[in-house]
N, C-alpha and C positions, 0 to 999 in steps of 0.2 A: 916546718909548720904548714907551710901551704899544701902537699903531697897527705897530709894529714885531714886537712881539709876538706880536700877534694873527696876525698873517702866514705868521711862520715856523714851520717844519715841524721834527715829532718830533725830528730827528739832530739841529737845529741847536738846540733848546731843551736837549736834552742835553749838547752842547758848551759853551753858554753857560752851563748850570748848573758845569758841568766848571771853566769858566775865570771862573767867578763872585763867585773870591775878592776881584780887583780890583774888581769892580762893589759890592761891600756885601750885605747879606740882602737889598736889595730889588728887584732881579731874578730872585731864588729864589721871592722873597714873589709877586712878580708872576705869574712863571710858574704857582704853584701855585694861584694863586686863578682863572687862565684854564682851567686844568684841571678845578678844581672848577665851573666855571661851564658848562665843556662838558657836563661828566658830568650835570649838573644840569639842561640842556636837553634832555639825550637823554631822562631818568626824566622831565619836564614830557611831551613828545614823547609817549613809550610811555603816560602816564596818560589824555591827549588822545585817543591811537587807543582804550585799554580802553574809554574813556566813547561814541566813535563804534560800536563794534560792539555791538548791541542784545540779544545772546544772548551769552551767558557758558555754555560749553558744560562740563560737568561731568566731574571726574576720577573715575577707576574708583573713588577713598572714598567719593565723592558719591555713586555711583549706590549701592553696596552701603548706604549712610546710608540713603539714600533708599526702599530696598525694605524696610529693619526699620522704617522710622518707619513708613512702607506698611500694614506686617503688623502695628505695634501699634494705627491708626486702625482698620482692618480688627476686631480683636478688639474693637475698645471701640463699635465699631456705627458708624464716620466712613465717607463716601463714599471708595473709593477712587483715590487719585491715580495718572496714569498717571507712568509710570518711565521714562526712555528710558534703553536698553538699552546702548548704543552709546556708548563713554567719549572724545567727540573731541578732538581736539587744536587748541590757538587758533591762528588764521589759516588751516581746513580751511571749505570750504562744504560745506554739504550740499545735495543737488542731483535731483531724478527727472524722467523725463519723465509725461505721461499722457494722456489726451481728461478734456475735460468734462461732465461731463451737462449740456443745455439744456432746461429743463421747461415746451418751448414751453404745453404744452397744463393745465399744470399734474397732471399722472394723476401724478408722482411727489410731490410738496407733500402731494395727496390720501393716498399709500402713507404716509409718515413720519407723516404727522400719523396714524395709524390705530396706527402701532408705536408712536409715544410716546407715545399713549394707554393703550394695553393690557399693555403690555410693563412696564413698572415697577412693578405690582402683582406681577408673578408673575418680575420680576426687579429688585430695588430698587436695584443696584448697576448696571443696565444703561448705557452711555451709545448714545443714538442720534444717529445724525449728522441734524446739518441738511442740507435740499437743496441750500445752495450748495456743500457742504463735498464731496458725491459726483463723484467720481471712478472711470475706470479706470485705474490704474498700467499703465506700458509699459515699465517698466524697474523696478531694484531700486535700492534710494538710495546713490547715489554720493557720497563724500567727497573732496572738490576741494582742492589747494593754489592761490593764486592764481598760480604759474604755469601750469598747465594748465586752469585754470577758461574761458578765450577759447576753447581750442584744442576743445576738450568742448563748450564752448557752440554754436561752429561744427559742431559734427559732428554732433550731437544733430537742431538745427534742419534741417540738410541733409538730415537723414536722413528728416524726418516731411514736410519739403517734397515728397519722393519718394514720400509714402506715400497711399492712396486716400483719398478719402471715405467713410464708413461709417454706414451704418444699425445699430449695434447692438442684437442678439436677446438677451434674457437668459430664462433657463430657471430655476426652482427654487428653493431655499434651500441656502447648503453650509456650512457651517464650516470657516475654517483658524485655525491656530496661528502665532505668530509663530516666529521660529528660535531665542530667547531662551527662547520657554516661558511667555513674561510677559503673553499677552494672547489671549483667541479672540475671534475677528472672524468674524459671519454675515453673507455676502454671497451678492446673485445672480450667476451665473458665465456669461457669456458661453455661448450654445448652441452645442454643440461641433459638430451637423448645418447651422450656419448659414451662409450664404457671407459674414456679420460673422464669424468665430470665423477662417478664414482669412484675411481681409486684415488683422485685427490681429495673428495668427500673422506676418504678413510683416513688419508693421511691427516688432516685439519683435525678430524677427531680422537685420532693418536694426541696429535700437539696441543689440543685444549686440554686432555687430561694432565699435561706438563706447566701447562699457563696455571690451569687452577689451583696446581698444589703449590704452585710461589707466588699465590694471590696476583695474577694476573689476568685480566679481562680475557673470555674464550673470542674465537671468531663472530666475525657479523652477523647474524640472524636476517636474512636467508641468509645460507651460504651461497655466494655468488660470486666462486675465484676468477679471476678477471686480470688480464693482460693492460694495464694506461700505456697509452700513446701520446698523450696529451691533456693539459690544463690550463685551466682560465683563475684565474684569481676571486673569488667570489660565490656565493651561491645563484648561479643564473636563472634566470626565467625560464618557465616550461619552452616558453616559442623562442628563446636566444638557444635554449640547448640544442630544440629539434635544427635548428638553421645550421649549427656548428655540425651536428651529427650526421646532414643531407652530404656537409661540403665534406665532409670524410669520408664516406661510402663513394661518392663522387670519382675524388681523388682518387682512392682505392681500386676499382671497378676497373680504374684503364691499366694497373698492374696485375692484380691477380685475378685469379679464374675464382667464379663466384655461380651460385643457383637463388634465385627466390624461390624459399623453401614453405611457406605458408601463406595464408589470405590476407596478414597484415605487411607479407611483404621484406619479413626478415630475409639478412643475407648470410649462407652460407660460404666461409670463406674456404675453398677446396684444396689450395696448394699451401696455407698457411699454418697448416699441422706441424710440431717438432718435436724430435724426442728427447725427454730430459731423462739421462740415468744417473744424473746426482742431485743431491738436494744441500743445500746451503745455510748457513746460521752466519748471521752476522753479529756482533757484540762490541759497541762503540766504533775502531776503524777495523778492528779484527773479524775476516771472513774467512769461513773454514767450510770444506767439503768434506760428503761421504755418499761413499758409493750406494746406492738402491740397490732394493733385491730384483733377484730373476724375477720377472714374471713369465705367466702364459705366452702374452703378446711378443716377450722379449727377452728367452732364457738366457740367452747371453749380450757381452756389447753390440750396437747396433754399429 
């Protein structure tokens, strides 16, 4: 009876419950306890995948929790936690492209180690990135359903496959703002006179035609790719940003070779140029390479 059971389908457990009378309670008994044994491997199932996905992404209570508990640490003198902004939904990836910084020569290991020296006295709250952690974002971070995460993955990569090799120039200190308001980030910004500032201008516009067609947000308007070194928790004041951005150029100045390149006194950073010949996709913990084309600059590896 029971091998029987386990067989047949919805209608006919229905009917046989229907015509059940003749059989006794223990084909009703039977049925129900198959039932509850299904139901009970799906909740085993569903608890199995929660424990396989390693990030447990936060509902919009959590975050708003999370920015008062923030703001009471903040008052009581505790380092502040960063917040993510962004309330995702479970079974979404989160996803961006970028280049990575390579510090063949180490002149950037030398910059950081100089900012997080000097910079935490005169900003306690600062955090500065490590040099494996630097990056240029090429896109804005995309949230994935696992059916279009393959279809994104493909098109992303295709897209940096087509895109040059590049030497990037970076120029200055700038301050941006996240679009939440929850955090300022000083980074050097790609030099906008540099023939790196256009071919990554291409590249971005490869990958917003990849963002758009899986309804995802294009790059920032201006485009203005940009290397963080560092963040403050908060959207700061015009005169707390300049004060942070003096004591970075500061700090900087005694590591690398530098020129004031204009009348407001921008700094060109000279030895802090590197070359990226691959471009990177990241999708939840999974990061994957692929190699850049030849270019002019750089028909083959550097």
């Amino acid at each position: 009876l029971v091998p029987y059971l386990a067989c047949s389908s919805d209608s006919e457990d229905e009917g046989g419950h229907e015509n059940g009378e003749g059989k006794g309670e223990g084909a009703g008994q039977a049925i129900a306890r198959r039932r509850e044994e299904e139901q009970w491997g799906r909740e085993e199932g569903d608890r199995r995948d929660a424990k396989k996905r390693k990030v447990i992404l936060p509902s919009a209570e959590d975050v708003l929790q999370s920015i008062e508990d923030e703001q009471e640490e903040k008052e009581a003198g505790a380092l502040p936690k960063r917040v993510r902004s962004v309330a995702h939904k479970e079974g979404m990836f989160a996803s961006f492209a970028f280049l990575k910084l390579k510090d063949r020569q180490n002149k950037w290991r030398s910059l950081i180690s100089a900012i997080a020296t000097s910079l935490p006295s005169i900003v306690p709250h600062i955090e500065v990135s490590s040099v494996d952690e630097l990056h240029l974002s090429l896109t804005r971070m995309a949230y994935l359903s696992a059916a279009s995460r393959l279809t994104y993955r493909d098109g992303v990569m295709r897209a940096l496959s087509k895109s040059e090799r590049v030497a990037v120039d970076v120029k200055d200190v700038k301050c941006f703002v996240n679009d939440e308001k929850t955090r300022t980030f000083f980074s050097l910004p790609v030099d906008v006179t540099s023939r790196s500032f256009k071919q990554i201008e291409a590249m971005i516009k490869r990958l917003d035609r990849v963002m758009i067609s899986h309804n995802q947000k294009p790059f920032y308007k201006p485009c203005e790719p940009h290397i963080s070194i560092a963040s403050v928790v908060g959207d700061l004041p015009l005169l707390q940003q300049q004060h942070i951005k003096a004591a970075i150029i500061n700090a900087a100045k005694h590591v690398c070779k530098w020129r004031s390149t204009d009348e407001q006194g921008s700094i060109a950073w000279l030895d802090l140029s590197f070359v990226c010949d691959e471009g990177y996709l990241k999708v939840g913990k999974k990061e994957e390479a692929v190699m850049l084309s030849p270019s002019a600059t750089f028909p083959i590896l550097p």
